[in-house]
Z-matrix of the N, CA and C atoms (Angstrom, degrees):
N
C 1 1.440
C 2 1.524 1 107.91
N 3 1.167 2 121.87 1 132.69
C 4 1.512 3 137.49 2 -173.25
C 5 1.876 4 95.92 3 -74.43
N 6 1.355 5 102.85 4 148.18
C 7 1.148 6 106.68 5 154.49
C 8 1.785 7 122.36 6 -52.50
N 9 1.068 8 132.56 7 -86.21
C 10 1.208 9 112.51 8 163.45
C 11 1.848 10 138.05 9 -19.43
N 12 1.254 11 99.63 10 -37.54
C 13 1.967 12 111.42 11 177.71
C 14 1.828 13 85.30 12 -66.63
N 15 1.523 14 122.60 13 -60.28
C 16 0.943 15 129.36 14 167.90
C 17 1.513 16 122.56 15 -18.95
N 18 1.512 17 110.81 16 -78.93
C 19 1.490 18 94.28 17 174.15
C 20 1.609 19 125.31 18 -81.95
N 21 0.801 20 122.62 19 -9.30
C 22 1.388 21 123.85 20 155.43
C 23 1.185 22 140.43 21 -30.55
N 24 1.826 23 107.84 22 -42.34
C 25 1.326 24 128.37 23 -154.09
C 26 1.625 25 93.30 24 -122.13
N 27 1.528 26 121.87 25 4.82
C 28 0.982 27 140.87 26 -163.05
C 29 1.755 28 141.64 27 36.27
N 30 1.510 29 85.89 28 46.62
C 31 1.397 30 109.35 29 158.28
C 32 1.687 31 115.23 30 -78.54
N 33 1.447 32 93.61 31 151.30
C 34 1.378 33 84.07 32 176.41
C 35 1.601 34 96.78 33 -101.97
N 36 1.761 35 116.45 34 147.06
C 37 1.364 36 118.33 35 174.60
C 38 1.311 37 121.15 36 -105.39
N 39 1.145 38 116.19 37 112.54
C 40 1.952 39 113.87 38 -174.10
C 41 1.735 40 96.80 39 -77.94
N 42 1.075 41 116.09 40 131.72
C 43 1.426 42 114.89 41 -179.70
C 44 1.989 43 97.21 42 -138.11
N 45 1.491 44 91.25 43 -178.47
C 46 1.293 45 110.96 44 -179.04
C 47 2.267 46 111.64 45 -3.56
N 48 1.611 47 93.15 46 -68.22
C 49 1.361 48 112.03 47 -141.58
C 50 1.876 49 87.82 48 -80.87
N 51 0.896 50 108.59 49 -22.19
C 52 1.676 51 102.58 50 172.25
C 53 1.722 52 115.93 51 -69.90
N 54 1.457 53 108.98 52 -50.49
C 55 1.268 54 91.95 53 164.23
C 56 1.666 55 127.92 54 -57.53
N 57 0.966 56 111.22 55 -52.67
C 58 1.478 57 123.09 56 162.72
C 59 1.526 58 123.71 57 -16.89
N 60 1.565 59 98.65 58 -56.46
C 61 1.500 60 117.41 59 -177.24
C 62 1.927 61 93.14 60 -63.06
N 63 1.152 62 90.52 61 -71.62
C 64 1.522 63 99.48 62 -159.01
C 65 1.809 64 111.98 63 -49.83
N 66 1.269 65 119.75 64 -19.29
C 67 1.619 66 148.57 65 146.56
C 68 1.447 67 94.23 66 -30.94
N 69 1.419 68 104.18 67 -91.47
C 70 1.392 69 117.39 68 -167.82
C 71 1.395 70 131.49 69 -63.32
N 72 1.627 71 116.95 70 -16.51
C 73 1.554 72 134.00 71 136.74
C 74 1.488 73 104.16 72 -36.45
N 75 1.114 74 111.59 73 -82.07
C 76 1.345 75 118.20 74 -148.72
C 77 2.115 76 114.33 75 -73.70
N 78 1.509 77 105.81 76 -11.78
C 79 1.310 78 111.83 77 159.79
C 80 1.247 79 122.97 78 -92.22
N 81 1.705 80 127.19 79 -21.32
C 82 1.425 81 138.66 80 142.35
C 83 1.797 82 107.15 81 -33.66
N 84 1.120 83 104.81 82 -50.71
C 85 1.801 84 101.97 83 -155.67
C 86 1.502 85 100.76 84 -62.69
N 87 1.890 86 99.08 85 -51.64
C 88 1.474 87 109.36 86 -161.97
C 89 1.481 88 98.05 87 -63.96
N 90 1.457 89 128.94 88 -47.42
C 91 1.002 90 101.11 89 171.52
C 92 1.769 91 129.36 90 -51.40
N 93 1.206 92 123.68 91 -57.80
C 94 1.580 93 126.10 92 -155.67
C 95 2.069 94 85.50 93 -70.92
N 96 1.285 95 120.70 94 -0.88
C 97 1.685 96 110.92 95 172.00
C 98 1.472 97 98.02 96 -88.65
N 99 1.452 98 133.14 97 -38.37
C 100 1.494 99 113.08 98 178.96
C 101 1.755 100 95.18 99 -80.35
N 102 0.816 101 153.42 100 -77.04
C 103 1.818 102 135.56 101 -153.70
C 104 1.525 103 108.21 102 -52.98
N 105 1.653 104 128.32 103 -28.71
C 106 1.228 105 114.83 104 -174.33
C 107 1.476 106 106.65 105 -87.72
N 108 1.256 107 106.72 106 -3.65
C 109 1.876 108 82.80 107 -165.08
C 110 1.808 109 80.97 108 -145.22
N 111 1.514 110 124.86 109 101.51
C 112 0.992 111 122.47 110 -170.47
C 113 1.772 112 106.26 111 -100.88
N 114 1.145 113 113.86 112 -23.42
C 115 1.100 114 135.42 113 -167.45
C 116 1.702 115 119.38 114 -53.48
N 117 1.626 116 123.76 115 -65.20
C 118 1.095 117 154.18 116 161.33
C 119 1.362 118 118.27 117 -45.21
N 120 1.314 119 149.61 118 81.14
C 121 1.199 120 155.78 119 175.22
C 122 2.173 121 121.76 120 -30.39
N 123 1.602 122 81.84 121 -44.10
C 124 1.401 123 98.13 122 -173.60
C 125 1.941 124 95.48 123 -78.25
N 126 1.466 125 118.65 124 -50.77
C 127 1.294 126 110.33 125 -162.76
C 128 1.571 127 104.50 126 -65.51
N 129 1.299 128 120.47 127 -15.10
C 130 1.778 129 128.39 128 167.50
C 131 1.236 130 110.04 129 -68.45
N 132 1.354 131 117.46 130 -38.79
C 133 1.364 132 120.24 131 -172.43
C 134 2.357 133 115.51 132 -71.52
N 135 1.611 134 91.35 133 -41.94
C 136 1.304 135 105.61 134 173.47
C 137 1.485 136 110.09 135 -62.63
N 138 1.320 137 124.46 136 -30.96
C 139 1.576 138 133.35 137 -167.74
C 140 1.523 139 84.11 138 -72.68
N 141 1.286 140 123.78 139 -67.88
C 142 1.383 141 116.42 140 -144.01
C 143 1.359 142 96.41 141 -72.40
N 144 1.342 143 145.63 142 -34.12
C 145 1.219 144 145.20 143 151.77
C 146 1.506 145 121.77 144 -17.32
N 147 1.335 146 97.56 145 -76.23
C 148 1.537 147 116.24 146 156.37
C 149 1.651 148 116.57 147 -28.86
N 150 1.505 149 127.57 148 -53.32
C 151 1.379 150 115.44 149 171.47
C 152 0.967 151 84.62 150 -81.89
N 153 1.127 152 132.65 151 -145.88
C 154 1.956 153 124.46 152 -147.24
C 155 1.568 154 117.08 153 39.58
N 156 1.192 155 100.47 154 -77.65
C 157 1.678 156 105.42 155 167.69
C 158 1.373 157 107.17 156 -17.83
N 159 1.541 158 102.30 157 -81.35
C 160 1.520 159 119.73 158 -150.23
C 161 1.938 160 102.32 159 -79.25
N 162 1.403 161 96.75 160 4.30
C 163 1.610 162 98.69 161 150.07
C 164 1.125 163 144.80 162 -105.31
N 165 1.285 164 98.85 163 -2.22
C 166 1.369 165 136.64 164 169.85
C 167 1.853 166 110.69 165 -80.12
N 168 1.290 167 113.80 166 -60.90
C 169 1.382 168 129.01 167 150.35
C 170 1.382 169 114.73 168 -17.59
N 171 1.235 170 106.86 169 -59.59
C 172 1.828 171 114.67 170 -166.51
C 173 1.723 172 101.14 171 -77.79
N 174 1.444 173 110.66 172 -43.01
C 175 1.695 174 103.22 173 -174.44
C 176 1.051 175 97.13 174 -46.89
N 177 1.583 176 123.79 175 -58.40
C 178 1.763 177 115.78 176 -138.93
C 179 1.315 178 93.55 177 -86.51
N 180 1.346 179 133.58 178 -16.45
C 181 1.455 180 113.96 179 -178.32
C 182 1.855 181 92.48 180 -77.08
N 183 1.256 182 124.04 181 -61.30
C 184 1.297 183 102.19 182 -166.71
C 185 1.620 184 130.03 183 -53.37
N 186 1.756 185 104.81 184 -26.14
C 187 1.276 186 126.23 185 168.90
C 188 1.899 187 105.57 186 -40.66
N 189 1.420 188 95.35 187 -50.25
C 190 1.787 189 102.97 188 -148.63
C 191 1.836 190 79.96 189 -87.16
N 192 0.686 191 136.90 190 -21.32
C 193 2.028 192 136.35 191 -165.32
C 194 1.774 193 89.13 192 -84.45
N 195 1.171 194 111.75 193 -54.82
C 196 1.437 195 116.59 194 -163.49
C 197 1.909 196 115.15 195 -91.03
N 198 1.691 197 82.17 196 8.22
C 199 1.812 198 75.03 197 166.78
C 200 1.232 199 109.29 198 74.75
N 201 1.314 200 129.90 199 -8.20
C 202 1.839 201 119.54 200 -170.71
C 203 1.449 202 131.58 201 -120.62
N 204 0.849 203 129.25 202 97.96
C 205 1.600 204 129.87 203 -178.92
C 206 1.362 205 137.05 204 -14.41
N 207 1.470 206 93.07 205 -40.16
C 208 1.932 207 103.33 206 171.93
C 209 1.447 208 119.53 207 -40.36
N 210 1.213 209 98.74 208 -69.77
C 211 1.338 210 110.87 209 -172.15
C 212 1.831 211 112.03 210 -32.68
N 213 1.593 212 90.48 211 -45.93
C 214 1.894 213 107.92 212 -165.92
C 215 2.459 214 87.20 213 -68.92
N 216 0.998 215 98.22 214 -64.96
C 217 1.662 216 98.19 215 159.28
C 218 1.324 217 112.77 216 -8.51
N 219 1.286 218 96.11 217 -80.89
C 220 1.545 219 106.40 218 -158.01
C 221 1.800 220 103.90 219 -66.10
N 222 0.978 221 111.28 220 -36.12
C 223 1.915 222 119.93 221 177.98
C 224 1.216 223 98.79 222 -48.29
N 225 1.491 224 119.93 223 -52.01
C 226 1.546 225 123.83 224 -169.42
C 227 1.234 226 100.91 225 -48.66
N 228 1.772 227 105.97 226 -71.66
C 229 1.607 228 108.54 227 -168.93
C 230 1.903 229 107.29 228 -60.63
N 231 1.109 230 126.67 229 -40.19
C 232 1.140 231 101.44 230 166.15
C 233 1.599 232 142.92 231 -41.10
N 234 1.416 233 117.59 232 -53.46
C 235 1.149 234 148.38 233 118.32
C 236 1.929 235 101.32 234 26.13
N 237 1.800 236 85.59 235 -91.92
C 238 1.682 237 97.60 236 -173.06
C 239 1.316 238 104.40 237 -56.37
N 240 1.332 239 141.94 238 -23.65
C 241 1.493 240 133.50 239 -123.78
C 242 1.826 241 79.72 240 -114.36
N 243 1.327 242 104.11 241 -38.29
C 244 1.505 243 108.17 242 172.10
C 245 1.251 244 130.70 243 -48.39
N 246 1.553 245 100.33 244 -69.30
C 247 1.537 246 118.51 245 172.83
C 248 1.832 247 108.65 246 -56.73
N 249 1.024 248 109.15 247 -44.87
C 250 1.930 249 103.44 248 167.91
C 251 1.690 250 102.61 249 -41.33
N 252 1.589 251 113.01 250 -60.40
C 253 1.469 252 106.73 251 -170.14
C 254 0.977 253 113.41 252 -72.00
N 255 0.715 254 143.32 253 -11.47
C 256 1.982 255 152.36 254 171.80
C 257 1.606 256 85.27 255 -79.28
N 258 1.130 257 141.79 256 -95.41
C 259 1.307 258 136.00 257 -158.75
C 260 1.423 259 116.02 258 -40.07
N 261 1.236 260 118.70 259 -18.43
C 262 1.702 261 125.49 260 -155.03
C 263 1.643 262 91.50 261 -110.39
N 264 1.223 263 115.62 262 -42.41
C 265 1.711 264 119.42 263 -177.65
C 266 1.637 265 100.28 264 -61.17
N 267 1.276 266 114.14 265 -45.79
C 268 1.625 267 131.12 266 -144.83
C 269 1.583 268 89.88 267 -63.46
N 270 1.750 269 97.02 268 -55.98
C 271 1.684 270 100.49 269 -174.72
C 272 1.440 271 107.12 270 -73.39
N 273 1.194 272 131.55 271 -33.56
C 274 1.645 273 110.75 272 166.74
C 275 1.650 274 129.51 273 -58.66
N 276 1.293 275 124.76 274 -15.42
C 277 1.500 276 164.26 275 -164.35
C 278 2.134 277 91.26 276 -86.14
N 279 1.635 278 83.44 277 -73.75
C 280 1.627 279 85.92 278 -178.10
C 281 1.803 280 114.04 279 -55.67
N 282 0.984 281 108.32 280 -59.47
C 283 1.857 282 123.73 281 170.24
C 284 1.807 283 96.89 282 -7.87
N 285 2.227 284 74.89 283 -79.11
C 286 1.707 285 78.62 284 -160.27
C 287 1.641 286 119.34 285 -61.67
N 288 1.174 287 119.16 286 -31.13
C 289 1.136 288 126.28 287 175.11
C 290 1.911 289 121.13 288 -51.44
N 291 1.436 290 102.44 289 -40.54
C 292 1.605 291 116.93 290 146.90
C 293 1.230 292 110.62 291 -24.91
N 294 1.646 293 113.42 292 -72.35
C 295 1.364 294 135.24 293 -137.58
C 296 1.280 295 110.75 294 -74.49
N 297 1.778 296 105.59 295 -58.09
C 298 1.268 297 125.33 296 -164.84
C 299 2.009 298 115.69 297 -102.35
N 300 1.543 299 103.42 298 -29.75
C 301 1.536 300 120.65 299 172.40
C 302 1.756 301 83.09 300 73.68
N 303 0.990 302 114.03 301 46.34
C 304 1.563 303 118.17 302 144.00
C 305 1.470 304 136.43 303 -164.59
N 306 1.403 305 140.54 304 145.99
C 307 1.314 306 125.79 305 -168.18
C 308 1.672 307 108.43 306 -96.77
N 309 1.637 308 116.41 307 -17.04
C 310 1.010 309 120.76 308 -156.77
C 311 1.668 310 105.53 309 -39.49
N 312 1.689 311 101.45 310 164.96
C 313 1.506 312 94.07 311 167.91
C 314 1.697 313 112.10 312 -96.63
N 315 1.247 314 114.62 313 4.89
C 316 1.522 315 96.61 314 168.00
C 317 1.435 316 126.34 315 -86.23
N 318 1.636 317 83.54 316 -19.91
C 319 1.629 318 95.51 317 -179.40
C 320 1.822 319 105.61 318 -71.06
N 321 1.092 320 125.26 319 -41.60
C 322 1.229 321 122.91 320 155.27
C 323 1.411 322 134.10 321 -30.81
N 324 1.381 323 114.18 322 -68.38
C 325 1.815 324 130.75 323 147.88
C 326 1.109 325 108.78 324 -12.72
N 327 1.603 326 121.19 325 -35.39
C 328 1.800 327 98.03 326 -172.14
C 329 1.253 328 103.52 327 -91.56
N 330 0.847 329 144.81 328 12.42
C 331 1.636 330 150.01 329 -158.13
C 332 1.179 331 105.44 330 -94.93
N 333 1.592 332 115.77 331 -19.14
C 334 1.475 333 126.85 332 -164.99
C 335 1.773 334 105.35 333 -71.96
N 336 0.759 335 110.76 334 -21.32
C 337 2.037 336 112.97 335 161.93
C 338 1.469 337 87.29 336 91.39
């Protein structure tokens, strides 16, 4: 059913610009979660996650609009390449937290030698 047959018959049709929106929601947030809350290591870590996501969001909608597989491809490998850095941050996160019994990011800052 065409978008138009769609609203006609009074379906509603999610097309292109809805994914998009909801894309650009969700890379808005992650961003304004790393500048508002600088403090928390892990809630920086979920933000940047969060864009990823919502870049992930945008491939497959343009993937699935434009008919082509890559895009859905490339989400995958994005995807993995993510979850590796999430796993690899998480255990550096745990370490220091061992080390120091804090995640803060200033407490981090001194590390800089």
């Amino acid at each position: 059913m065409t978008e138009q047959a769609a609203v006609a018959s009074g379906f509603l049709a999610i097309g292109l610009s809805h994914y998009l929106t909801v894309g650009a929601i969700l890379f808005t947030l992650g961003i304004f979660g790393i500048f508002l809350n600088r403090k928390n290591l892990i809630v920086i870590m979920m933000s940047i996650e969060l864009m990823l996501l919502s870049v992930s969001v945008n491939l497959v909608a343009f993937s699935s609009f434009l008919g082509d597989l890559v895009g859905q491809l490339f989400t995958m490998l994005l995807l993995t390449v993510a979850a590796a850095e999430a796993a690899i941050g998480l255990a550096i996160v745990v370490v220091f937290y061992r080390n120091r019994r804090s995640i803060e990011v200033e407490d981090i800052n001194q590390l800089k030698g």
